[in-house]
C-alpha positions in Angstrom: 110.9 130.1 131.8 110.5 132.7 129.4 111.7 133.3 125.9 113.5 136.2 126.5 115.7 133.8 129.3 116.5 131.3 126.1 117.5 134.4 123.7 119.2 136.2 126.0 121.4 132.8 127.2 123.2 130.9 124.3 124.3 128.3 126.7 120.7 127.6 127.7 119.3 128.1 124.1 121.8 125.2 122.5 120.5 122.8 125.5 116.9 123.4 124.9 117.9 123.3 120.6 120.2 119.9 121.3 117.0 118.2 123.1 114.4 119.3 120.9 116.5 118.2 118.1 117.2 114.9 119.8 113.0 114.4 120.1 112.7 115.0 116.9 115.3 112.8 115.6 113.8 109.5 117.8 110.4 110.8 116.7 112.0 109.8 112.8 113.7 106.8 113.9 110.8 105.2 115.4 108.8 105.9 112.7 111.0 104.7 110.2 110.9 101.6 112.2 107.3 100.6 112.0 106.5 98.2 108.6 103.6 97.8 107.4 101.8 94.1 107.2 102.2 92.1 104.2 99.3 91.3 101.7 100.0 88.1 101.8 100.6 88.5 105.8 97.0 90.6 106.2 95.4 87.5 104.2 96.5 84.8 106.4 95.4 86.7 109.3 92.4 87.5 108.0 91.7 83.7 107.3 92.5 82.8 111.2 90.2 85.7 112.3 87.1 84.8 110.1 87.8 81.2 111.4 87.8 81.7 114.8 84.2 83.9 114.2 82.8 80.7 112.6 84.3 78.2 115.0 84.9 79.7 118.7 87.1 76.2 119.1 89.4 77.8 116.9 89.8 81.9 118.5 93.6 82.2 118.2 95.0 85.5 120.0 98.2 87.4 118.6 100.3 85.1 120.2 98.8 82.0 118.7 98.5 83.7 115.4 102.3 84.5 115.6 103.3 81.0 116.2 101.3 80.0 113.1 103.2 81.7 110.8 106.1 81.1 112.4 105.2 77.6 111.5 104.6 78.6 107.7 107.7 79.9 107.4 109.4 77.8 108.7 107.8 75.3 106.1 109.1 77.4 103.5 105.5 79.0 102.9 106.3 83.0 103.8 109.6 84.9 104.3 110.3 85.0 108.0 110.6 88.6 107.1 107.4 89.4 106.6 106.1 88.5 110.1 105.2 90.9 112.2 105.6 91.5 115.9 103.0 90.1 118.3 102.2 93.8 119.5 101.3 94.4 115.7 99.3 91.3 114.9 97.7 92.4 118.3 96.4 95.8 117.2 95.7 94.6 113.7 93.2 91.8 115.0 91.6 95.2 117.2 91.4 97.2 114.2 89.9 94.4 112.1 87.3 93.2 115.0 86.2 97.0 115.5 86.1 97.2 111.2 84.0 93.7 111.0 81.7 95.1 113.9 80.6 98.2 111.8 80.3 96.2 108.8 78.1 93.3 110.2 76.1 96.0 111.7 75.6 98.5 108.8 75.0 94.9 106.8 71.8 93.5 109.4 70.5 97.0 109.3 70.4 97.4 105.6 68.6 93.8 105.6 66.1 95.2 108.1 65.6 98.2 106.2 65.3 96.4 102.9 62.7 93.9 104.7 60.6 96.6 106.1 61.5 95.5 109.6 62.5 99.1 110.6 
């Protein structure tokens, strides 16, 4: 279809402006949706996922590490609130395990380096 057909029909053009505007207005709503993790949320998970590095016995996956602070709050320690979905506590461990890879290796090769291993 060319431009000239949307100009030339008004018909056609308010159908192709009503969708485009509808995109665009689910584009906003979904982002308005997303909230970031907590602080307090980000430390606790970051506690679980250095644990489960130390101690394989105690790898959680998103699931598990949902359930725990469902757990905490419902002991009162964190506002239910605050929890995130499993999908985002899913990406988040992703994010952090591709993060603590590229640290842990820029750390052993600085070590190397500074030890004249290299």
């Amino acid at each position: 279809m060319e431009t000239s057909d949307l100009t030339n029909d008004p018909e056609l053009f308010k159908y192709f402006f009503a969708v485009w505007a509808l995109k665009e207005h689910q584009k906003s709503i979904q982002k308005q949706d997303i909230k970031p993790i907590s602080e307090q949320i980000k430390a606790l998970l970051t506690t679980m996922f250095l644990n489960s590095n130390v101690d394989k016995r105690k790898k959680m996956n998103a699931q598990e590490m949902y359930n725990e602070l469902m757990c905490q709050a419902n002991q009162g320690e964190i506002s239910k609130e605050d929890i995130s979905k499993t999908s985002t506590i899913h990406n988040w461990i992703a994010r952090t395990a591709a993060s603590f890879k590229i640290h842990m290796s820029e750390h052993v090769l600085e070590e190397a380096e500074a030890s004249n291993i290299i």
